[in-house]
Residue frames as qw, qx, qy, qz and C-alpha x, y, z in Angstrom:
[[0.501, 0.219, -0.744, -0.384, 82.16, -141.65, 42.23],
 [0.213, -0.033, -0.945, 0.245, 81.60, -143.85, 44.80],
 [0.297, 0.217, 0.382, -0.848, 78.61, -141.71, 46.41],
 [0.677, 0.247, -0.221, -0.658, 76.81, -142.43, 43.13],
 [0.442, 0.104, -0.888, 0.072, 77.82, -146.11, 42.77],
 [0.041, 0.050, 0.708, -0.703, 75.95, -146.05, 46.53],
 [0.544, 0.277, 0.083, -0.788, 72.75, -143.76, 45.42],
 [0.601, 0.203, -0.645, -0.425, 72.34, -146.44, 42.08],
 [0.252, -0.114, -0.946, 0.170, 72.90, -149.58, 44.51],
 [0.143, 0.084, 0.703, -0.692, 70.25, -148.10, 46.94],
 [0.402, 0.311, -0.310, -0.803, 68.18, -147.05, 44.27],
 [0.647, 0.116, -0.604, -0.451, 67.72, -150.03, 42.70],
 [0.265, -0.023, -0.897, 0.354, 67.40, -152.05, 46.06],
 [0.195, 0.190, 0.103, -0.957, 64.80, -149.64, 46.66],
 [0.623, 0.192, -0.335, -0.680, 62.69, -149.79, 43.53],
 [0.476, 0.158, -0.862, -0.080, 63.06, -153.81, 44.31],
 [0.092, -0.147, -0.826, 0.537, 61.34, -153.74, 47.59],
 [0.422, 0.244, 0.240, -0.839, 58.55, -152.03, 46.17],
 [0.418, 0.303, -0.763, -0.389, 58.38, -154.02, 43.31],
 [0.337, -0.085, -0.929, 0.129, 57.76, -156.84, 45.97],
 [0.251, 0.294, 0.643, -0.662, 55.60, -155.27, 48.36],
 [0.526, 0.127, -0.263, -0.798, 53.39, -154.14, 45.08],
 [0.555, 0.188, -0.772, -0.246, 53.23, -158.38, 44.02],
 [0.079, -0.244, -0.883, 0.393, 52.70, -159.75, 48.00],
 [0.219, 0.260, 0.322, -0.883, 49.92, -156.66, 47.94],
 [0.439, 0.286, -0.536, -0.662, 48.35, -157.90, 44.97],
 [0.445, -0.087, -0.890, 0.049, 48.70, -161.81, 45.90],
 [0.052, 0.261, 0.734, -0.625, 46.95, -160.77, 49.51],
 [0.567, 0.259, -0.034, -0.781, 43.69, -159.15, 47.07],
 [0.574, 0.037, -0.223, -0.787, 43.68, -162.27, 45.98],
 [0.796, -0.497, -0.034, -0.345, 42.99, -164.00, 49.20],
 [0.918, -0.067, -0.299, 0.252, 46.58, -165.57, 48.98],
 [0.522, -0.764, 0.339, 0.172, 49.39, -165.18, 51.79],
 [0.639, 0.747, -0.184, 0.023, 52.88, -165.00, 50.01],
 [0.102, -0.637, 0.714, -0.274, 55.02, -165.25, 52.93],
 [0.867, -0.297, 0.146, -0.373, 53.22, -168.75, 53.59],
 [0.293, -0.337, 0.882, 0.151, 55.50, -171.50, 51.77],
 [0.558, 0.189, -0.668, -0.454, 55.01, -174.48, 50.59],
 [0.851, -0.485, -0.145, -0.144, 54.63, -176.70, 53.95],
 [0.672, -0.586, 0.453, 0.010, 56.36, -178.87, 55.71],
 [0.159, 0.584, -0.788, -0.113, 59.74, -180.54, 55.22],
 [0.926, -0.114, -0.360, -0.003, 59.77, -184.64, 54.55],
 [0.321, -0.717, 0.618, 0.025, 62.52, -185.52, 57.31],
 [0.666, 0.511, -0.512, -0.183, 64.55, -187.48, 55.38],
 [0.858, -0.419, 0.215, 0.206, 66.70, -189.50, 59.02],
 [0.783, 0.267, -0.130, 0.546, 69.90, -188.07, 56.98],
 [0.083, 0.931, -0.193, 0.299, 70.76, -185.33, 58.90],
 [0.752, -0.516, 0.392, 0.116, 74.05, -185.18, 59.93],
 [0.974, 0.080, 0.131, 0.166, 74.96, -187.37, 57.25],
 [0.465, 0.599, -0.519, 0.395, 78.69, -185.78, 56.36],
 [0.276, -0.684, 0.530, -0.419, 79.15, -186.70, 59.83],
 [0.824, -0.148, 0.396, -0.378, 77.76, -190.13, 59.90],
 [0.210, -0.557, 0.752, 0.282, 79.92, -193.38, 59.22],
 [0.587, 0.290, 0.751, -0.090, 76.97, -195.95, 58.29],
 [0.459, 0.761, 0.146, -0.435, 76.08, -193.65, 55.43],
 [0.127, 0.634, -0.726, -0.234, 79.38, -194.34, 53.82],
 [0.005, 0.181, -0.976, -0.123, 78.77, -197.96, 54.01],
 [0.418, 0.012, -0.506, -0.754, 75.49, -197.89, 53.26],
 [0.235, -0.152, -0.946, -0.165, 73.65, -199.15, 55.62],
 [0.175, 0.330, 0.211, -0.903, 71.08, -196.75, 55.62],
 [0.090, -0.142, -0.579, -0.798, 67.81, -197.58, 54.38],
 [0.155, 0.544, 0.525, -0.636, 64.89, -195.83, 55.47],
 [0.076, -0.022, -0.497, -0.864, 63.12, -195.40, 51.74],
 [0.274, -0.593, -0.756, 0.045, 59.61, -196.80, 53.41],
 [0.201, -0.656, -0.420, 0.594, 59.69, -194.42, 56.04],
 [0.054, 0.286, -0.291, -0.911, 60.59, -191.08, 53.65],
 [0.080, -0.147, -0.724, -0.669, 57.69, -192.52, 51.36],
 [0.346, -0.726, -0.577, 0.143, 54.93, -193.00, 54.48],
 [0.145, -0.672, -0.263, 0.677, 55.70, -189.39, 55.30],
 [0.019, 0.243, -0.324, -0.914, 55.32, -187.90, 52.62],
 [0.179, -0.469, -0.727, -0.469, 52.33, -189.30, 51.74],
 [0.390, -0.410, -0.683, 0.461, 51.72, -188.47, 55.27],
 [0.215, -0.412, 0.092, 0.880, 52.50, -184.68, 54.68],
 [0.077, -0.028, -0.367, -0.927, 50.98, -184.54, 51.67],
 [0.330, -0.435, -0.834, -0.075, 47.68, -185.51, 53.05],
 [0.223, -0.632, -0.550, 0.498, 47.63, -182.83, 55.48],
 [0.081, -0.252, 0.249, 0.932, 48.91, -180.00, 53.08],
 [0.209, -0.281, -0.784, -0.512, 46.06, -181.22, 50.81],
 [0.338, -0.554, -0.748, 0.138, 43.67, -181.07, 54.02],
 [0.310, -0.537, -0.243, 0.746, 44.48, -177.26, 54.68],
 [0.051, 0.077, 0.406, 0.909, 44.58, -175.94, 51.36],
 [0.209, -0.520, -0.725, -0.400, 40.78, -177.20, 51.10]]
């Protein structure tokens, strides 16, 4: 019982990796890369932040900066695609 329970899992883990290689093989005919992404991360300045005491008391604000990168970012993402 278990042997089959195995074969079925592999099976269908299987048929799922082709499944994917067919769809990246496809996406690469037509001219796109699938592994690429989407870009870069914004860095938000929270990391850390369960660790960080100011954050609790709020005196974090850095919404300028997060908004000038990202524009920042999306300017270059925009500049590669083209």
């Amino acid at each position: 019982m278990w042997r089959k329970l195995k074969k079925m899992i592999d099976d269908r883990s299987t048929a799922k990796k082709e499944r994917l290689r067919r769809k990246n093989a496809a996406l690469r005919a037509q001219g796109k890369e699938p592994l690429k992404g989407w870009g870069k991360m914004v860095d938000s300045g929270f990391g850390g932040l369960n660790k960080n005491d100011t954050a609790s008391s709020a005196k974090i604000d850095n919404i300028a900066f997060r908004k000038h990168q990202a524009e920042e970012i999306g300017q270059e993402n925009n500049r590669s695609n083209q």
